[in-house]
SERO-4910 file (N, C-alpha, C, O; in steps of 0.05 Angstrom, whole numbers):
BEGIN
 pado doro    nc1    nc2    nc3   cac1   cac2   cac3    cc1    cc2    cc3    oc1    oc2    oc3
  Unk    A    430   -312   -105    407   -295   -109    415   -273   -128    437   -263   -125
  Unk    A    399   -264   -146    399   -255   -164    378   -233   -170    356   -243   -169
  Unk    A    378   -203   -178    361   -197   -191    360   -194   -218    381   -189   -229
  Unk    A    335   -196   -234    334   -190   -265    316   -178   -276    297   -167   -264
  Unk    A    318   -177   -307    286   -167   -306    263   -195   -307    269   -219   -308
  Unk    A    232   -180   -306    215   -204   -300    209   -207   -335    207   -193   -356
  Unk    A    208   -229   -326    203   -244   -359    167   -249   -363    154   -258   -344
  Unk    A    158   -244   -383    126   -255   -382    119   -277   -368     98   -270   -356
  Unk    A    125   -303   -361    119   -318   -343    127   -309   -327    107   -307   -312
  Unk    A    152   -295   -311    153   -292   -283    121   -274   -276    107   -277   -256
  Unk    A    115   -254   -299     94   -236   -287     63   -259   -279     45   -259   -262
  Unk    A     71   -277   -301     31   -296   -301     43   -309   -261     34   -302   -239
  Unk    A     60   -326   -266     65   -338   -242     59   -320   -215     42   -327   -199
  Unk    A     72   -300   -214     63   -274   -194     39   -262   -193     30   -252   -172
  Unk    A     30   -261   -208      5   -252   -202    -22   -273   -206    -45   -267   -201
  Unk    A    -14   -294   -214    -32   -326   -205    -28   -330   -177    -48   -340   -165
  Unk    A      1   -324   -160     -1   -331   -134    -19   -310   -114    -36   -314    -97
  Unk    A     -6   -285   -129    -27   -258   -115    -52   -263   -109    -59   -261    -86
  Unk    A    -63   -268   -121    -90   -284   -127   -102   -302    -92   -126   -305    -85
  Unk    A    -90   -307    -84    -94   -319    -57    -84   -303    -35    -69   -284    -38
  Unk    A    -94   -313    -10    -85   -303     10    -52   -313     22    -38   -300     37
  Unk    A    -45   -337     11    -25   -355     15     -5   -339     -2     14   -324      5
  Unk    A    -14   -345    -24      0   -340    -43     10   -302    -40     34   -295    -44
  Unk    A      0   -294    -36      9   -260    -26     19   -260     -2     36   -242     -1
  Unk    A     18   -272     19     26   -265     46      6   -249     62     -7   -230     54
  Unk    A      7   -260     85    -16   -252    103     -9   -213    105    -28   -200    112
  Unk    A     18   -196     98     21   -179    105     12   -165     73      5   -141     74
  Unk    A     14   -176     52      4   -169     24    -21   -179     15    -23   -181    -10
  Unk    A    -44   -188     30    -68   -194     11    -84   -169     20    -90   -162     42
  Unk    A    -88   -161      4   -109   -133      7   -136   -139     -9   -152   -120    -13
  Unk    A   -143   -176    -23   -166   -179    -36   -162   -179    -57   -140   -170    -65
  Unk    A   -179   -189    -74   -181   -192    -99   -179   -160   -119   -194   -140   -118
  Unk    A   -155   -165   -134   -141   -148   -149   -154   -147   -182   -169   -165   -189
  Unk    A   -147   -128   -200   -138   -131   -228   -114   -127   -227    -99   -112   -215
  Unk    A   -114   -153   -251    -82   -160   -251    -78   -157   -279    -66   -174   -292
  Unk    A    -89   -132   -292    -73   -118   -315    -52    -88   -314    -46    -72   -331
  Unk    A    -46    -90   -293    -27    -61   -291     -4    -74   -295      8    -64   -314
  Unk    A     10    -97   -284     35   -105   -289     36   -116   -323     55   -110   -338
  Unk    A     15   -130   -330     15   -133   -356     26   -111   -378     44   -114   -394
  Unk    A      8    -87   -372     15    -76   -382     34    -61   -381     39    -56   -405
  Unk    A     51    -49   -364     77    -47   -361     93    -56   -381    107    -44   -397
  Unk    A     88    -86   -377    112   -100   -389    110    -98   -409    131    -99   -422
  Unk    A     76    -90   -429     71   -100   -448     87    -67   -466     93    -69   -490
  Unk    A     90    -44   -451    101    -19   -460    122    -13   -456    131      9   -460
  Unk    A    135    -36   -446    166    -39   -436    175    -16   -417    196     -4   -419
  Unk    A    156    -11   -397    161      1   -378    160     -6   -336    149      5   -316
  Unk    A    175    -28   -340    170    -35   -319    198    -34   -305    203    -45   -284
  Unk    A    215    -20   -318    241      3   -297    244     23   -322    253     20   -344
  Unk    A    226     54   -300    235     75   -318    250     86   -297    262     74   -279
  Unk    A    249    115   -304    269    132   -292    250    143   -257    263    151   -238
  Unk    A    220    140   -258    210    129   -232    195    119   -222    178    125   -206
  Unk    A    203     92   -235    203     67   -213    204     44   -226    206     46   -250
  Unk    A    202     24   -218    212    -11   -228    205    -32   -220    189    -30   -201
  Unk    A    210    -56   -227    204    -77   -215    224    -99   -230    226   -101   -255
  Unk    A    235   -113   -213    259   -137   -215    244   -167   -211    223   -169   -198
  Unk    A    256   -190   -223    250   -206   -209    274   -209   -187    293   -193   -184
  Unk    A    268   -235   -170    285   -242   -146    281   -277   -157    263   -294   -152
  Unk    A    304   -279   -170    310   -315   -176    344   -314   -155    363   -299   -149
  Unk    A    332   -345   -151    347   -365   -131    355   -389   -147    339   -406   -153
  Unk    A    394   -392   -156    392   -420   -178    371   -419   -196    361   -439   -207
  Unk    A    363   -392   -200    354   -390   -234    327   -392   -230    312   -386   -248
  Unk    A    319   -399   -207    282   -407   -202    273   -378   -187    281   -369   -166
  Unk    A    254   -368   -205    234   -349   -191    230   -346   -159    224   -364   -144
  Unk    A    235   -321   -153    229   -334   -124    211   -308   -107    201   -309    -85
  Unk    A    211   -288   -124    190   -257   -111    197   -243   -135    205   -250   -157
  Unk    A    186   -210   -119    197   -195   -143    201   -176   -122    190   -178   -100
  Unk    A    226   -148   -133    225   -125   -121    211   -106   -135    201   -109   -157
  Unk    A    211    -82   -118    197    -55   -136    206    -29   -120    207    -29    -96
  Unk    A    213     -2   -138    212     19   -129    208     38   -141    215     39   -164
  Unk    A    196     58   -130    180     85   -135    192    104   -128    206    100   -108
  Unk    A    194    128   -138    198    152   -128    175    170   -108    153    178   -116
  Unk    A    186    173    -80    171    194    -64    180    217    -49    204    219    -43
  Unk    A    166    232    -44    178    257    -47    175    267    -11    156    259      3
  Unk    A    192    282     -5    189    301     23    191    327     19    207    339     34
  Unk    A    179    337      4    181    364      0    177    367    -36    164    351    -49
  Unk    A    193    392    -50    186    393    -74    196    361    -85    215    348    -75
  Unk    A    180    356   -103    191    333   -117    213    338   -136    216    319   -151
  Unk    A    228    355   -140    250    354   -165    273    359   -142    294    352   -151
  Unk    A    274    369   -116    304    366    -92    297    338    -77    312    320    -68
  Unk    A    277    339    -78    270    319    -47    254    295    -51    233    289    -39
  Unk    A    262    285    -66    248    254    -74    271    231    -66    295    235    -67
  Unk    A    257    208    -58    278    197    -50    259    165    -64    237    166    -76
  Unk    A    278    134    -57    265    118    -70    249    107    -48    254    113    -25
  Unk    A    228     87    -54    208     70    -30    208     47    -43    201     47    -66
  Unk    A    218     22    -29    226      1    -48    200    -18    -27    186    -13     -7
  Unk    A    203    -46    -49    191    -67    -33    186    -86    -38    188    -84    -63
  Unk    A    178   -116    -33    186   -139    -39    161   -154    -36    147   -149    -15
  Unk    A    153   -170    -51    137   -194    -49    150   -220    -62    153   -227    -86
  Unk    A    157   -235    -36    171   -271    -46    144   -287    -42    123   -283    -30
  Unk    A    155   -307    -59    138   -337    -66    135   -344    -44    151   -335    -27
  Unk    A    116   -362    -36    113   -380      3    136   -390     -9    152   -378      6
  Unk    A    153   -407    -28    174   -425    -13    199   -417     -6    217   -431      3
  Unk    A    200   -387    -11    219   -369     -8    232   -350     15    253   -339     19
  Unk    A    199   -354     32    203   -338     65    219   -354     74    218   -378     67
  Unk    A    242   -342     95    243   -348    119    275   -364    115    289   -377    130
  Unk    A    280   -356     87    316   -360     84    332   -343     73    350   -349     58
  Unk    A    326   -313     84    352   -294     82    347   -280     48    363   -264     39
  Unk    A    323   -291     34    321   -277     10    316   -260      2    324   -255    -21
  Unk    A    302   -242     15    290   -220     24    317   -194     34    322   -172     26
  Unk    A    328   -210     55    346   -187     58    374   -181     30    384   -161     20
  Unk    A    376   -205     27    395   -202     -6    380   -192    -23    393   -179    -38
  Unk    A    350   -191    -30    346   -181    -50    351   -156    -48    371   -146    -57
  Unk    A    330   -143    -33    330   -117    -15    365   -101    -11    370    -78    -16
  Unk    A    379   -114     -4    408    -97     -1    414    -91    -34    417    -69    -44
  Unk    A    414   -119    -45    424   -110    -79    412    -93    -94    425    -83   -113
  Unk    A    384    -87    -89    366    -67    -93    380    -37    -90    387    -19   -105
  Unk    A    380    -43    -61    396    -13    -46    424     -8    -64    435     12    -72
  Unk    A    427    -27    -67    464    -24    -77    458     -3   -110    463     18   -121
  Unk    A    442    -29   -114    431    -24   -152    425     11   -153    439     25   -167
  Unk    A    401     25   -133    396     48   -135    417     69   -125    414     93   -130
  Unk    A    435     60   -114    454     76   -107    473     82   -125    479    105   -130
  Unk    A    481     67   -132    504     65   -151    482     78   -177    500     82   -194
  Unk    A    465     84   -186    462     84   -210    434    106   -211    424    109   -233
  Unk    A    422    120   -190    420    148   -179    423    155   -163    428    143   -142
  Unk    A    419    188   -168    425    200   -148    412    207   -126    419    228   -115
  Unk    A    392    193   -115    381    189   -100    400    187    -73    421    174    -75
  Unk    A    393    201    -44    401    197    -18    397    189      0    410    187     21
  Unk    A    367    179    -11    351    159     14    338    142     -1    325    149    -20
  Unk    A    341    113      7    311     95      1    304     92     29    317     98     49
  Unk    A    274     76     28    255     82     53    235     54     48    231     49     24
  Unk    A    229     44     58    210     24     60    188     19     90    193     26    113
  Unk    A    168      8     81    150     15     96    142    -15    100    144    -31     81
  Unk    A    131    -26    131    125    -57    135    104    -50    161    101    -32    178
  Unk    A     90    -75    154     75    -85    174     93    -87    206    113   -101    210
  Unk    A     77    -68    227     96    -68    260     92   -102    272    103   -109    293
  Unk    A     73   -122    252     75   -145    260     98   -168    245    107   -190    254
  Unk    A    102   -158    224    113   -163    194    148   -174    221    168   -178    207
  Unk    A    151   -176    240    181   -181    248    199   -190    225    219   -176    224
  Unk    A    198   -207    208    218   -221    191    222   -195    170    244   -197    158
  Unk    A    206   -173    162    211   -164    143    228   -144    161    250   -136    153
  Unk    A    219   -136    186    235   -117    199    265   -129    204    285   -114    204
  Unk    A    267   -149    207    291   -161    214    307   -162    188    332   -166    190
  Unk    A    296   -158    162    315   -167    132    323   -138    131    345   -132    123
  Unk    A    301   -113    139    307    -84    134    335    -77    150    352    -63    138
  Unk    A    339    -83    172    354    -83    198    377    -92    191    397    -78    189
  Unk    A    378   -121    184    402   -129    175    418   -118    147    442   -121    142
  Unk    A    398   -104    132    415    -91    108    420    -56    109    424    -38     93
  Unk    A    416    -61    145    426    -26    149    407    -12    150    412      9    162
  Unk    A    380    -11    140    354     -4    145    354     13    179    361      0    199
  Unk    A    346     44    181    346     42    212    310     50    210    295     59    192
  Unk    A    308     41    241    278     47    239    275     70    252    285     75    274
  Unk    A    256     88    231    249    119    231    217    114    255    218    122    278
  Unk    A    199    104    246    180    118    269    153     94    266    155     71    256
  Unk    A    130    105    277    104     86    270     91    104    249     97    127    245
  Unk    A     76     92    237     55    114    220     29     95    220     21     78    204
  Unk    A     14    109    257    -10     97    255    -32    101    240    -41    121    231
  Unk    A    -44     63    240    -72     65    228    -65     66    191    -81     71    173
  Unk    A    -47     62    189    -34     70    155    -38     58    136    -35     65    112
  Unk    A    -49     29    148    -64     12    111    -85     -7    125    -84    -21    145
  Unk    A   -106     -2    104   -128    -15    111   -129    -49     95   -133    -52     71
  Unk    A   -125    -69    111   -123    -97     98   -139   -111    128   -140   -106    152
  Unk    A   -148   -129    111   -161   -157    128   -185   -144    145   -191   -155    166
  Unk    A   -199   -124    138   -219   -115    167   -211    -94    175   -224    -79    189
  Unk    A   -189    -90    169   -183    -65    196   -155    -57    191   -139    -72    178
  Unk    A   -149    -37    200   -121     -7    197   -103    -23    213   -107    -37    233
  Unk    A    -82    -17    200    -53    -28    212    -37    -14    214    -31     -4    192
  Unk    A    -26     -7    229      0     16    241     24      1    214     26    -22    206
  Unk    A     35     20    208     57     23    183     86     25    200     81     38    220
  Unk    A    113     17    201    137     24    204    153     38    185    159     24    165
  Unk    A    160     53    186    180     64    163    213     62    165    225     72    184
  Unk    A    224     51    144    261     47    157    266     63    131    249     68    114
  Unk    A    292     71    131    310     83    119    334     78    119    345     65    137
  Unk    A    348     88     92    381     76     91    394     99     78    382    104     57
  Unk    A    416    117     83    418    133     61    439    131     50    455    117     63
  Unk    A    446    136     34    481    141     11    500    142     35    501    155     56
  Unk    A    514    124     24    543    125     44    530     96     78    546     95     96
  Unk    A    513     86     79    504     73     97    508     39     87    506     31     64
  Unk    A    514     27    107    516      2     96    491    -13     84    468    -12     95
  Unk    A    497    -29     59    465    -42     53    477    -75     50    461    -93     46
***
């Protein structure tokens, strides 16, 4: 497993799958999207600046999700920003450990290369497999944040994990 950057087909493929409920994951369909923000990103060559990004996640060279992270802040934003990362894999990609390798090399990637002291990620309290890939790459879990995204009908309690500098990923 591998991250890189996303290539113009990785972006059409990803966001052709988005496009469904399958194809996004029951914990990522939030409905029918526009799907010109990643376009254009790429199309301004800004799809890793200085805050925030997006990787692909290939397996043996084949597409397999993408990662992404943002800068968010706990206080002033120029001391206290930290990163919020996050992942969407392909359906043939759940449920074999891809997620947590992407996700650690992620952690590794922003560590080593800012100065950033915390990344933080946020999952569905039903989402178990994503909690279990956060967990296993050292992720500890910080708290609930009820009622926190509105998808499918109705508000879903949010989890928040954390990892900071010097923590295993």
């Amino acid at each position: 497993m591998i991250l890189r950057p996303l290539s113009p087909d990785d972006i059409e493929t990803l966001l052709a799958e988005r496009l469904t409920p399958d194809g996004a994951g029951a914990f990522q369909w939030f409905g029918l999207e526009a799907r010109t923000a990643l376009r254009a990103k790429a199309s301004a060559d800004e799809l890793v600046t200085a805050e925030a990004g997006a990787l692909a996640v290939a397996v043996d060279g084949a597409l397999a999700g993408s990662v992404e992270w943002f800068r968010g802040a706990w206080g002033r934003p120029e001391t206290s920003w930290c990163w919020t990362i996050a992942i969407g894999l392909r359906p043939d990609a759940r449920g074999h450990g891809v997620g947590r390798a992407a996700q650690a090399q992620l952690v590794d990637y922003l560590f080593a290369h800012t100065r950033a002291e915390r990344v933080q990620a946020f999952t569905d309290h039903a989402n178990v497999a994503e909690q279990r890939a956060l967990e296993a790459c050292g992720f500890a879990r910080e708290g609930t944040i009820r009622r926190a995204q509105w998808r499918a009908g109705a508000w879903h309690d949010q989890l928040i994990y954390s990892i900071l500098r010097g923590e295993s990923a």
